[in-house]
C-alpha positions in Angstrom: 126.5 75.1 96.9 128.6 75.1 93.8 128.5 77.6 90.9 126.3 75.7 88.7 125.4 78.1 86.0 127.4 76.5 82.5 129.9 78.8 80.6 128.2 79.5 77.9 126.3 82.4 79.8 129.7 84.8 79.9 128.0 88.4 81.2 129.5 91.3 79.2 128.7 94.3 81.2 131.5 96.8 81.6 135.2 97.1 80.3 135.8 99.1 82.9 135.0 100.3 86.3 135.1 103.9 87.3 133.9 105.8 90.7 136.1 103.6 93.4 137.2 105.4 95.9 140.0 103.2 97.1 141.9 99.5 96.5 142.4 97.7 99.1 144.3 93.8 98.7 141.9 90.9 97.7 143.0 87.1 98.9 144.5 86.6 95.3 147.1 89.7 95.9 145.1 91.7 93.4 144.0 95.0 94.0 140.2 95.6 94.7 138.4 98.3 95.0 136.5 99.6 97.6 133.1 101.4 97.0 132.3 103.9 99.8 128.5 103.0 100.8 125.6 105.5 100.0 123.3 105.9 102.6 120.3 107.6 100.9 119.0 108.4 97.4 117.3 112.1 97.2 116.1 112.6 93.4 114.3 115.2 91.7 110.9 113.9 89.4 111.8 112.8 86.4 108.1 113.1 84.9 107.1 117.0 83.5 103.4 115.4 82.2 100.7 114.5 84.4 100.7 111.3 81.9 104.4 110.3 83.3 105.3 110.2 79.6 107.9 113.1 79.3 111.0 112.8 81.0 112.5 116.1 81.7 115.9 115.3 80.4 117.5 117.9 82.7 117.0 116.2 85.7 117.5 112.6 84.2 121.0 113.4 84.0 121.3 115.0 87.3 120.2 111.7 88.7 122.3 109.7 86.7 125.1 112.0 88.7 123.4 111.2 92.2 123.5 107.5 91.6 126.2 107.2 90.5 128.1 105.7 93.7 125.7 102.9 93.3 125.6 102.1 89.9 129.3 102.0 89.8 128.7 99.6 93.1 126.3 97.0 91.1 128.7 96.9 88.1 131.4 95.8 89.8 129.2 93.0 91.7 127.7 92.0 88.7 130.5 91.5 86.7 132.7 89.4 89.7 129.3 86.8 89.9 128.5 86.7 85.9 132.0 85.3 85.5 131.5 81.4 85.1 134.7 80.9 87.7 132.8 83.0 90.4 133.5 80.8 94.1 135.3 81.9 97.6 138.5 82.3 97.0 138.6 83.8 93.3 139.9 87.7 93.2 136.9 89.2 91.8 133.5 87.3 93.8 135.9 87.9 96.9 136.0 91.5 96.1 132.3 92.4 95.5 131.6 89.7 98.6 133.7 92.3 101.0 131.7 95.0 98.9 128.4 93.7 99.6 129.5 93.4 103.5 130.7 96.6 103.9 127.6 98.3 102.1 125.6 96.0 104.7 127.1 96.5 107.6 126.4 100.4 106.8 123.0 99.9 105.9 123.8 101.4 102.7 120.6 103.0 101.0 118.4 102.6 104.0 118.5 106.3 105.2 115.1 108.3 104.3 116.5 111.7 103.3 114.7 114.4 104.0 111.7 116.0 102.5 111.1 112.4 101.3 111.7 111.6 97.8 109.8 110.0 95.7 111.9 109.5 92.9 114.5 108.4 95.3 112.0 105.7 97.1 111.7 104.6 93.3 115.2 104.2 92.3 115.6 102.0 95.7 113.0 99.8 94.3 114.4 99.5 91.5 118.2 98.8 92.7 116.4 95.8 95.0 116.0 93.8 92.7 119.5 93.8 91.6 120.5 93.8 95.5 118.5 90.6 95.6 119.5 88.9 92.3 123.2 89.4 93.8 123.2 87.6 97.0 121.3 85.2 95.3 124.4 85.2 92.4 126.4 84.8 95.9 124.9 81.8 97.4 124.8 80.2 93.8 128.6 80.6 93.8 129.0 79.1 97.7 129.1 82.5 99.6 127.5 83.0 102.5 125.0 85.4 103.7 126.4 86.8 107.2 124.0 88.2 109.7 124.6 91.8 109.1 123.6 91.3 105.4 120.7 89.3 106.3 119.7 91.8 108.3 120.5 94.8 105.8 118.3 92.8 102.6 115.8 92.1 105.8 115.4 96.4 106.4 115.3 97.1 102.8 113.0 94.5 101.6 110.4 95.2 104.2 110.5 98.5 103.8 110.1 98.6 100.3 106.9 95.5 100.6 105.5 98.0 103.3 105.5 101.2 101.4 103.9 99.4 98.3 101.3 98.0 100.4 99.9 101.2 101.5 100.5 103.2 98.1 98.2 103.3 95.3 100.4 102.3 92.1 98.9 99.6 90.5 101.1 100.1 87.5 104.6 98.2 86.9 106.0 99.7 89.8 104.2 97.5 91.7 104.9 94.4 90.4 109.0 95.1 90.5 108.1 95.5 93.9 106.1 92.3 94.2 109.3 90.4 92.5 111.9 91.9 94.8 109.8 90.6 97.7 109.4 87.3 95.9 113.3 86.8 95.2 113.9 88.1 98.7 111.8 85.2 100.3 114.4 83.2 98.5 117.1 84.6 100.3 115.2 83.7 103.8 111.2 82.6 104.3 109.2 86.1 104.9 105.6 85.3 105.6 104.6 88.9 104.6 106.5 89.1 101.2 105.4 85.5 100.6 101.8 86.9 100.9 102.5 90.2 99.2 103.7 89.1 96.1 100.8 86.4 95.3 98.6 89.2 95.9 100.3 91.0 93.7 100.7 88.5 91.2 96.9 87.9 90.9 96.3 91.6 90.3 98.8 91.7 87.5 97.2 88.6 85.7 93.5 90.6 86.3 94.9 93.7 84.7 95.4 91.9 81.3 92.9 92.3 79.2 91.8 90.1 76.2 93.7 91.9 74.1 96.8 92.4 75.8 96.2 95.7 77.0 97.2 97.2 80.7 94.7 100.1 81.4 97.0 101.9 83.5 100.0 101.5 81.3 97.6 102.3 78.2 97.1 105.7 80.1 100.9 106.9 79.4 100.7 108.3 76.1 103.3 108.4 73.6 105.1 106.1 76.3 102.5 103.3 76.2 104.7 100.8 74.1 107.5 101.4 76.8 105.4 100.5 79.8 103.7 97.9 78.7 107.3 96.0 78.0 108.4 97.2 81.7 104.9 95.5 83.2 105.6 92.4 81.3 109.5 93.0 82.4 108.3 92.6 86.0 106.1 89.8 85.5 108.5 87.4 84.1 111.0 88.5 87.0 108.3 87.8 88.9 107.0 84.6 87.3 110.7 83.1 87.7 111.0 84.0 91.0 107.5 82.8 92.1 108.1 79.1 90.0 112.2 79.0 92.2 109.2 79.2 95.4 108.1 76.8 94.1 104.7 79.0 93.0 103.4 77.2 89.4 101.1 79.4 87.1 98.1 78.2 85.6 97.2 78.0 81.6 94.9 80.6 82.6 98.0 82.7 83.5 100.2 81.7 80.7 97.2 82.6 78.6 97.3 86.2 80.0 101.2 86.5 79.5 101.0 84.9 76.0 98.4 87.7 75.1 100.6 90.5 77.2 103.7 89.4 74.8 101.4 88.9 71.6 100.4 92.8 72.0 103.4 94.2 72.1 105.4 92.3 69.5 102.1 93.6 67.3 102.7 97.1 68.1 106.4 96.7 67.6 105.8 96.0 63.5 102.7 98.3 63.7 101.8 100.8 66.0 98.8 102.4 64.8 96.6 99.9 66.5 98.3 101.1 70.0 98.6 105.0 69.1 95.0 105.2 68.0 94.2 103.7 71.7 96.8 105.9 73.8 96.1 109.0 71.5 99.4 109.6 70.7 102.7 108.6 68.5 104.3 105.4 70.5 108.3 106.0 71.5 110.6 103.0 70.0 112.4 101.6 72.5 116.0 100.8 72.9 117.6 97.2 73.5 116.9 98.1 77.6 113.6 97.3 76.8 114.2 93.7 75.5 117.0 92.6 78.1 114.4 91.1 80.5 111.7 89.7 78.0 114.5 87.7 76.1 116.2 87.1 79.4 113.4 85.7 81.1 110.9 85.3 79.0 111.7 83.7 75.6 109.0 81.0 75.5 106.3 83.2 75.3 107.8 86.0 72.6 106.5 85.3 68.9 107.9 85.8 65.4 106.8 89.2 65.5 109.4 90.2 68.4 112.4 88.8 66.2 111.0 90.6 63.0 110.4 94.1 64.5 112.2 94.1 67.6 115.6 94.1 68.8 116.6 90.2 68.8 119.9 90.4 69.4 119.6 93.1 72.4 122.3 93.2 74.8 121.0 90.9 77.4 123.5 92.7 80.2 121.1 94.4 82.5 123.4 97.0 84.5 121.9 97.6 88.4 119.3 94.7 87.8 121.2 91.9 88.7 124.1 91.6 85.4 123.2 89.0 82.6 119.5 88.8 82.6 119.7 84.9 80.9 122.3 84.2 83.7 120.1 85.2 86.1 116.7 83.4 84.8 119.1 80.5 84.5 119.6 80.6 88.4 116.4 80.8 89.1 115.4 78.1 87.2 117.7 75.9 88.9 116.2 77.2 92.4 113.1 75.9 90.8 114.1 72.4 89.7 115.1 72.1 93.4 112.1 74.0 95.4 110.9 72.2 98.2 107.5 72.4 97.6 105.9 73.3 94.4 102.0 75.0 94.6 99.7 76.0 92.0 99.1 80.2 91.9 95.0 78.8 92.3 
């Protein structure tokens, strides 16, 4: 397959790259360096409320330090497949391509450390759906996936559709899970995550209510804005990978999405509505908050998102994949050519 993305889409993500332990020769002659692989992710909570609305800035940072190897990792991969010339052959995809093979050859990030951490078991989640946006950035450019990493994104995408299956979240958590297993059925046919994230889909359009409100996301206090734009975040991830399987929504669903995005661009120009509800003052958030929703997302954000909100956000969405518009872009594509397309009903 050729790189089909267009141009126009040129990821800005880092000037530079720190944290490589060694450079090693790519096939252009230039140097390229060589992430060492991280095996397991052991994190402390970052939560000190029982509302999971107060980070305890203390131990945000030390995490920061712990995942570090990876981050540094993603970067580097993200910026090689965001640039436009991306193919076998060209210094930088070759690069993160031998990257991606070492890390999956040494199962990187599949090794449950011990006492098991939650927070860890989180940040995996999370860095999945980068992982999978990336091999998908890698077939896209004409790369191969070779057995070993087949067999690495097979372990950590089963593992991760397995644990979310037995927990209890029903909050956004679940539905980033639900759209690495959906982008990961892209990468080869799973039955189980196939099944998994329709399930999960249909929960997330029940949870919507009328007037745009997510019970369990309403129930994080001063944090309620925040996590109601990371539950329509993992929709739309979701929602794009689901329509590249060739999964359509319904009006009914649209309907529910529309009113999702209609709440929060309210509460962005006027909070009182929101803070009245959540009993408590509503945190701004940053341009991290709007990368995906402008990314993925645009046709369903209203007038009130450009007035209040952050319309010209830095779309580059470090660990989740690089240039979030590059990356809905691609899996729009994988939608105009799904095999079979299916209504959600």
């Amino acid at each position: 397959m050729t790189n089909f993305l267009p141009k126009v889409f040129i990821a800005a993500l880092l000037s530079t790259v720190v944290g490589a332990h060694s450079y090693a020769a790519s096939p252009a002659g230039k140097s390229c360096p060589v992430f060492s692989p991280v095996m397991s992710l052991s994190l402390g909570d970052i939560y000190a409320d029982a509302q999971g609305s107060v980070p305890n800035e203390a131990v945000v940072h030390k995490n920061r330090d712990l995942t570090a190897g990876v981050d540094v990792f993603m970067r580097y991969l993200e910026k090689a497949l965001d640039n436009p010339d991306a193919r076998p052959g060209e210094s930088s995809a070759a690069c993160a391509y031998g990257n991606f093979a070492t890390w999956a050859k040494a199962g990187a990030l599949t090794t449950e450390p011990k006492p098991f951490s939650r927070e860890g078991a989180a940040k995996r989640s999370e860095y999945l759906i980068g992982i999978n946006i990336l091999a998908l950035k890698f077939k896209a450019a004409g790369f191969t996936m070779d057995p070993n990493m087949l067999a690495w994104l097979r372990s950590l995408n089963r593992a991760n559709t397995l644990s979310y299956e037995r927990g209890t979240n029903r909050g956004n958590l679940r539905i980033w899970s639900a759209a690495a297993a959906a982008l990961y059925a892209l990468i080869e046919r799973d039955v189980d995550a196939l099944n998994f994230q329709d399930r999960v889909w249909r929960e997330a359009m029940e949870a919507i209510h009328d007037d745009g409100t997510i019970d369990v996301e309403m129930a994080r206090s001063h944090r309620a804005l925040i996590y109601h734009m990371f539950s329509l975040s993992a929709t739309l991830v979701l929602r794009s990978a689901r329509e590249a399987l060739g999964y359509w929504g319904t009006s009914q669903d649209n309907g529910r999405l529309r009113r999702l995005a209609d709440n929060i661009g309210r509460t962005l120009c006027d909070q009182h509505e929101m803070e009245r509800a959540a009993k408590a003052v509503q945190e701004i958030p940053g341009d991290w908050a709007y990368r995906v929703p402008i990314g993925y997302g645009a046709d369903l954000l209203n007038s009130d998102w450009s007035r209040c909100g952050r319309p010209k956000a830095d779309l580059s969405d470090p660990t989740s994949g690089g240039d979030a518009r590059r990356s809905a872009q691609m899996l729009r594509w994988f939608a105009q050519h799904a095999g079979t397309q299916r209504s959600t009903r």
